[in-house]
N, C-alpha and C positions, 0 to 999 in steps of 0.2 A: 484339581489337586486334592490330595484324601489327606485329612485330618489326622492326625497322631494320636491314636489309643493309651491312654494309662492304664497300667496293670487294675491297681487299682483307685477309687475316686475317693476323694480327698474329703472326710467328715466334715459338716457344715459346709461344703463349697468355698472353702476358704486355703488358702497357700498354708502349709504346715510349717512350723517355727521351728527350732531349736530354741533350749532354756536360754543362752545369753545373745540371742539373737536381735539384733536390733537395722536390721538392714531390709529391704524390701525384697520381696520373694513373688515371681510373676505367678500367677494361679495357671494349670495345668488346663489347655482346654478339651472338652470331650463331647461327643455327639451320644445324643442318648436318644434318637430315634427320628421320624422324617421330621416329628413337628419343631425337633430342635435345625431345623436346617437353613430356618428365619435367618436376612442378615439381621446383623445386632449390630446397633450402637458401638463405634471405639471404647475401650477400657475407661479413657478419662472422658469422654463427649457428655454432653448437658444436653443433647437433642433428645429429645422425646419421641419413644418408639411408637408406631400408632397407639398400641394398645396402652401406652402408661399414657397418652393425653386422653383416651378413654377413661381411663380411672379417674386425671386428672379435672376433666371436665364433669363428668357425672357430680363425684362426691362436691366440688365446690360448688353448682347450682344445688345440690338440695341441701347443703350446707346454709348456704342465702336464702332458699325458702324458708329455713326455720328460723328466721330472723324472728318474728313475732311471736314463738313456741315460749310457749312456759321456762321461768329461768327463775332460779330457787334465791336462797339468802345470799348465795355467795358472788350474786350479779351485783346488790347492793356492797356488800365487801369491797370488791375490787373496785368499783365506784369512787367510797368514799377512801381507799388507799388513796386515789387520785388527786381527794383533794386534799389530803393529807401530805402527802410528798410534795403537790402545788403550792399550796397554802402557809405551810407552816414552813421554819426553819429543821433543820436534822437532827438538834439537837431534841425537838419535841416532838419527832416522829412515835418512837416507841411509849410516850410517857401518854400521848393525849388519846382521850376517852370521853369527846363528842358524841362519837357514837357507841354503841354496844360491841360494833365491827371494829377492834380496835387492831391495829398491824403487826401480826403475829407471823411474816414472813423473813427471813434472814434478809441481811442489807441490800445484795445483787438485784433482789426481786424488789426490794423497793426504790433503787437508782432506775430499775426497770418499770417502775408507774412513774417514776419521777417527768421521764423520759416520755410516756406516753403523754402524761398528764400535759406537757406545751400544746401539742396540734388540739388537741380537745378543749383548753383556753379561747383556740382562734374558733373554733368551731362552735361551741356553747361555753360560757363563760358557767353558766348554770354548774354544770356539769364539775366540777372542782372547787365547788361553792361549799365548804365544810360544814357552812350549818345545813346545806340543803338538803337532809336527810330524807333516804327514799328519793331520790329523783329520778322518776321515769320517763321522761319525754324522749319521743321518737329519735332525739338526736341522741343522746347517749345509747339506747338501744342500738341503732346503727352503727354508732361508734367503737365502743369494746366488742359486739359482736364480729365487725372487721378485722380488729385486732386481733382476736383470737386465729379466723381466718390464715391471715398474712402470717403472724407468728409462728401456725406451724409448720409454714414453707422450709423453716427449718428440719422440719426433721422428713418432709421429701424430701429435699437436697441430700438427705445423708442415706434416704433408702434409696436413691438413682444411683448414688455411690456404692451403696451396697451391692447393688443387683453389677454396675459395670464390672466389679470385680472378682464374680462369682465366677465359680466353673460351669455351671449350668445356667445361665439368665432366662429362660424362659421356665424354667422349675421356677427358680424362685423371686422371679418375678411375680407368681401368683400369689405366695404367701407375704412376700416384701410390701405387693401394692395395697393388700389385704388390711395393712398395719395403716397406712394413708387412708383407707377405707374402714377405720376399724367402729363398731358400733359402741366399743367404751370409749374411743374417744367423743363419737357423736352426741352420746348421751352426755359422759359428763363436763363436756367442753362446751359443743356448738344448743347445750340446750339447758342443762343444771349451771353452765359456767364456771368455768378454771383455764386455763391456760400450760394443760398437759403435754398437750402437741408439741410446744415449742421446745419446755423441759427435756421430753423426751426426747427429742431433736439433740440438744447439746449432748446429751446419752449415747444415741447412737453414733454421734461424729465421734466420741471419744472410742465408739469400738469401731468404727472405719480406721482411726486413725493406730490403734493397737493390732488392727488387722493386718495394715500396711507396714509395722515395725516400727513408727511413730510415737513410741512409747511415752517420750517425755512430751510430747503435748496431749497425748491420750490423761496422762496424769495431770495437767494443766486444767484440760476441759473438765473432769472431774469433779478437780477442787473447784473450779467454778461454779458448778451445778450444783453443790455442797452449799455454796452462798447464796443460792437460789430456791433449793427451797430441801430442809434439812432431814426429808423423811428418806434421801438417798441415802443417810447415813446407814442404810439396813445393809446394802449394797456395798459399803466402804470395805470391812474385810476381803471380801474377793480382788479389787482393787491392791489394797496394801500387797497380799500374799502376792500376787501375780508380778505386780513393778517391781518388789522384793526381787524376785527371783526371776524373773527373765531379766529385766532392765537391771538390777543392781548389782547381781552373780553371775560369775560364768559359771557355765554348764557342770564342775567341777565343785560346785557352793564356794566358791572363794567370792568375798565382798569385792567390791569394786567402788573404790573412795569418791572418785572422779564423778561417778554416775549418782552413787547416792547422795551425795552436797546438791549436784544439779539439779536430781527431784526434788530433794527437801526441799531448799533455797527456792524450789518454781510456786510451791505448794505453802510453801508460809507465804512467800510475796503476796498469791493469792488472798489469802488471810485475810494479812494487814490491809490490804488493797478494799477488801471490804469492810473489816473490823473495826481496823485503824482508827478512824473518824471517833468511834463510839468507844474506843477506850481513851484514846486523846481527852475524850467530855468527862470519863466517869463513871462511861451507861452501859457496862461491858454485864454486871448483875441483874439491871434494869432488861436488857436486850432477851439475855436471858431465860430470864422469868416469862418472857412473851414467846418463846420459843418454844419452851418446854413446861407449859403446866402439871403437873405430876397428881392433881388432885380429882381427875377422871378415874371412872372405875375401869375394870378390867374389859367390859363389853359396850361398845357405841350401844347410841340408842336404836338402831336396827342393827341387830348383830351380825359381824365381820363371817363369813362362811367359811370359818378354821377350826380348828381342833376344838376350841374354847365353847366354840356357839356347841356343841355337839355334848359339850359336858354340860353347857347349862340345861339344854334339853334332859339329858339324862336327870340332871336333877328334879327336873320338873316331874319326869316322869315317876323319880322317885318318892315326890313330895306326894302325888295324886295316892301313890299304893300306902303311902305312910298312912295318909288321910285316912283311907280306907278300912284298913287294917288297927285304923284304933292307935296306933303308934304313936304320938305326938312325944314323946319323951325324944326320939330320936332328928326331931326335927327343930329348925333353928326357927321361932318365929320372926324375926328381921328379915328372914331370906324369901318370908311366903309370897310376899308381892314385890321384893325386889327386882328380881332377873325379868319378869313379864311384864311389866308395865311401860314398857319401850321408852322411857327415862337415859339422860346423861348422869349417871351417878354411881355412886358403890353399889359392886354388881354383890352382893350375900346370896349364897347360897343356904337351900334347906336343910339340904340334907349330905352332900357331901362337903367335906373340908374344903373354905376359904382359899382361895385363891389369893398371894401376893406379888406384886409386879419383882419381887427377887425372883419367885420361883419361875415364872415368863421368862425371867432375864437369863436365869441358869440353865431352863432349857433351849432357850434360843442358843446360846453360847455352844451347849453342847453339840446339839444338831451343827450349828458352822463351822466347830472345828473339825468334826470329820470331813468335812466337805470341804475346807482349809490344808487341812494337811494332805489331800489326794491332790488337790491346785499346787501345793508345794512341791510333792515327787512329779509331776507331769504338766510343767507350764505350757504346756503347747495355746494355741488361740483357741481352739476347740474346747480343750478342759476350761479357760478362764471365761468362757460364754458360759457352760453350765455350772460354773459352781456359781458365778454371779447368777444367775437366773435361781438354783438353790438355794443361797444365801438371800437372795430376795423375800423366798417364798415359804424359807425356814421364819423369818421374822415375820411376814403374815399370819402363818400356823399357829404361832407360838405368842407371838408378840401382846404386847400389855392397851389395851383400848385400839387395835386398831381397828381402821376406819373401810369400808367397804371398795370403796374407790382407788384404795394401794392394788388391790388385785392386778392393776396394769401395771405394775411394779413385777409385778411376774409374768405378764404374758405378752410383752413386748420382748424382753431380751428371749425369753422360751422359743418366740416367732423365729430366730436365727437358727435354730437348732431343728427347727421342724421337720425340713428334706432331709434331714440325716440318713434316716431310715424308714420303716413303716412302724416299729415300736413307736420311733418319735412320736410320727406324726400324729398315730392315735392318741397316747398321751397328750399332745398338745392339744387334741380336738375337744379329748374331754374337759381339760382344762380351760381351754375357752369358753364350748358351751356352757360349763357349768360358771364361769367369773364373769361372762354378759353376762347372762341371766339373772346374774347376783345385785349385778345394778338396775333393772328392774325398778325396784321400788324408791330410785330418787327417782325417774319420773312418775306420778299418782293421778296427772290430769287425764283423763277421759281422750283428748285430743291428739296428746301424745302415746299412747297404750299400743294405736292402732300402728305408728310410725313405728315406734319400736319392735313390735313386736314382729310387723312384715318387714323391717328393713332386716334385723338380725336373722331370720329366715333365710333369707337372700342370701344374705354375706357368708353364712353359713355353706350354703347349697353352694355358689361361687368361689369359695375358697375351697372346701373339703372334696367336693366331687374332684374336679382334677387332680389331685393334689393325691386323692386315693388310688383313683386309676393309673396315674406314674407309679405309688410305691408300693401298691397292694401286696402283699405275702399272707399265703393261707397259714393259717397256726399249725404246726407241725408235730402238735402232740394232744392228745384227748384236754389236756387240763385247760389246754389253751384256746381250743371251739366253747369250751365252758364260760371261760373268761371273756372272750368274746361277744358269747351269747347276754351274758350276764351286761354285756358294756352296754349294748346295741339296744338290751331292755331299759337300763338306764338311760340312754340319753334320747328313747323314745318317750320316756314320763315328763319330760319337761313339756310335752305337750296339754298330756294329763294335766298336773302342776298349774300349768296355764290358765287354763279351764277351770280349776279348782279355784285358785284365789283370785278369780274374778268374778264366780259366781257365791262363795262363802261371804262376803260383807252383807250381801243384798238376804242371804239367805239365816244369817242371825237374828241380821234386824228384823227380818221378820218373826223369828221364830222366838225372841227374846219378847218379853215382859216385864215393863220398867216396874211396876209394885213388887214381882216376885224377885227378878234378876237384874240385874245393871246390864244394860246395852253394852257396855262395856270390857265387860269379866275378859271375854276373848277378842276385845277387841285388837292385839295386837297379835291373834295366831296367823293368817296370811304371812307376815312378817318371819313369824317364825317358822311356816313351814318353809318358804323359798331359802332361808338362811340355809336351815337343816340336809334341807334335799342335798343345797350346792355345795355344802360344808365335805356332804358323801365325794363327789365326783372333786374336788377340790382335795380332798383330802386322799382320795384314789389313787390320783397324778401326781400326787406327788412323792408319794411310799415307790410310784412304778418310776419317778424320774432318779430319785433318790437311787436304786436297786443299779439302773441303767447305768448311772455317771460311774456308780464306785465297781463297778464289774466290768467297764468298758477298757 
């Protein structure tokens, strides 16, 4: 029997909506060549096709091998949340400060140590022991490392779903399993430790279930992951505009009473469900205060690879010609050793105008509502994938101290969007390679260098080679073999790059002179050159996704 041809294929691989749609819509199937002639899985099956127990098996054995890998401050964090949520009553969660790691996560995520914290009682009593600060024994190690594990079973779950419901499954299949495989999660999950996978799991169910027309529990999940852990809120705009206006309006903008009580009323529940507790006690300013400290400067101590990092370079660089030039009149001396000393603190610049978290905040605001109001005239699930991946990655840009590790705040939902086309997908390439890359310098052990460095290679080479050869298109006009050329040069230097700030430390130290120079002067350029590089190719993709969404 021959397959039914659609004229044409349906953007993201996903069933197209209508604005007041809320009903399910079967996705269009289509053969796009022999290798798509694989059977596949039923739409709703959980059977694993050979090649996803491939994925699946691979990544979790070397997942388990890195059990013993280098794991930063935040292995002790989530440690001591344990024993914190074990140990203590709720109303002293947020107040006590045993340790230095004191619980700086919204409440879901801490009923979620709470929760872990029982079996790890039965297992090592140690291990929830709130004075036991720093406790490393092989049992805890094993312990949260599994968890991490297991947790983000949730978000395969929600990419099997994804992929069953695509129009193409074996396209995107490669990029879907990519995301299960992905080397920022390896890095900052199964080795620096956090529990991203799982996060990102509630994420995507919420956009399965916005795929499928499921709107009021897409907005459920949401609010849920809100309570989980509050840096989604970069992402919440996209959310509002879209339930707004698909789920709340008919196609006509007429409100629709019935629907909008329903979400509201699901979305406060949620709230209260976690809030509740802590304004019941009094601890709703207390809570907080731990949620949102406002007294970091505008740049982490290794700088975020966004707009921001690119000015502070600029400054630098203008600080050095000031120097030079005799000019000190025009430079700020608070700013001289500010922005380069890889410090948590006020970032002062020298030479150009301060930066304040309003002016972050105005232009974040800016940038989303263009990208707001284009989600408004054209709610289809296509448009509310990229503006949420925009509005992600507009508050990355822009945003006030963030932290390097939100990059996957951008390049998980962007992974939906990738088979779109071959613009996509280039766009998403660079944006990848250049946001791994950026996470780089949380691992710094020797041990880990070599993992990283050939595992992202791989994933690289495995995701993008197919992935090209499906969508490749030659550039069709001079300016665009230019651009091209230009990309291909770029995300050839990350090799370069590579090379460079691994051989620069060893090659200061030696060439520094502690009577004349401090070993130190440039000790933090490595740092800033990976920022700066990825800052380029980060700040590339997003001018080209930006161009793409509002012209599409």
């Amino acid at each position: 029997m021959t397959r039914t041809h659609t004229s044409r294929k349906p953007a993201l691989d996903e069933p197209t909506t209508t604005a007041a749609s809320s009903g399910k819509n079967a996705p269009n199937k289509q053969v796009d060549g022999p290798t798509d002639l694989t059977p596949e899985p039923p739409h709703n099956s959980w059977r694993l096709a050979p090649a996803e127990w491939d994925v699946f098996v691979c990544s979790t054995a070397l997942k388990l091998l890195l059990f013993p890998a280098y794991r930063s401050t935040d292995f002790e964090v989530h440690r001591n949340w344990l024993a914190i949520t074990h140990s203590l009553p709720i109303s002293q969660w947020y107040h006590d400060t045993t340790s230095e790691w004191t619980l700086d996560y919204p409440p879901f995520f801490a009923y979620f140590e709470k929760i872990m914290s029982i079996p790890a009682y039965f297992i090592d009593p140690a291990i929830v022991d709130i004075n036991n600060l720093n406790y490393s024994a092989w049992t805890v190690v094993v312990y949260q490392r599994i968890t991490v594990t297991l947790t983000e079973l949730v978000m395969g779950a929600a990419l099997l779903r994804l992929i069953r419901g695509s129009v193409n499954q074996n396209t995107q299949r490669i990029v879907l399993a990519s995301l299960f495989a992905h080397p920022g999660f390896l890095i900052v999950d199964h080795i620096h430790f956090q529990y991203n996978g799982f996060m990102f799991g509630i994420l995507l169910w919420s956009l399965v279930m916005a795929r499928e027309g499921h709107n009021l529990i897409s907005g459920l999940l949401f609010a849920v992951l809100l309570n989980f852990k509050h840096i989604y809120m970069y992402i919440a705009p996209a959310y509002f505009v879209y339930m707004l206006r698909s789920y709340c309006m008919t196609a006509q903008m007429s409100l629709l009473p019935t629907r909008f009580l329903a979400l509201a009323n699901t979305v406060i529940a949620v709230f209260l469900l976690s809030l509740g507790p802590f304004a019941l006690m009094g601890q709703l300013p207390q809570l907080l205060s731990r949620l949102f400290p406002f007294t970091r400067g505008l740049n982490h101590a290794y700088w975020a690879p966004n707009f921001w990092s690119l000015v502070t370079a600029t400054d630098r660089v203008l600080l050095k010609v000031a120097q030079r030039l005799g000019s000190n009149a025009i430079v700020n001396e608070t700013g001289v050793a500010s922005t380069s000393r890889g410090l948590v603190g006020d970032t002062v610049f020298a030479v150009i105008p301060n930066v304040k978290p309003v002016h972050t905040f105005a232009i974040t605001l800016f940038f989303q509502a263009i990208f707001m109001a284009k989600l408004f005239r054209t709610p289809t699930y296509k448009s509310f994938v990229a503006a949420l991946t925009l509005c992600g990655y507009t508050s990355f840009m822009f945003g006030w101290h963030v932290h390097e590790k939100a990059i996957l705040l951008v390049l998980v939902p962007f992974s939906l969007l990738a088979t779109d086309n071959y613009v996509m997908l280039r766009t998403f390439m660079i944006a990848s390679i250049s946001g791994v890359y950026s996470l780089f310098p949380l691992l710094f052990t020797p041990a880990e260098t070599l993992v990283k460095v050939v595992y992202s290679v791989l994933w690289t080479y495995m995701t993008f080679y197919p992935l090209s050869r499906r969508l490749y298109q030659y550039p069709r006009s001079l300016p665009g073999v230019i651009v091209a050329a230009i990309e291909k040069l770029y995300l050839n230097g990350f090799f370069a790059l590579q090379l460079l700030v691994t051989i620069l430390p060893y090659l200061m130290k030696a060439t520094s002179s502690a009577p004349v120079v401090p070993v130190n002067t440039m000790e933090f350029l490595p740092l800033m050159l990976t920022s700066v590089y990825c800052a380029v190719g980060l700040v590339w993709a997003f001018l080209r996704l930006s161009f793409v969404y509002l012209h599409s």
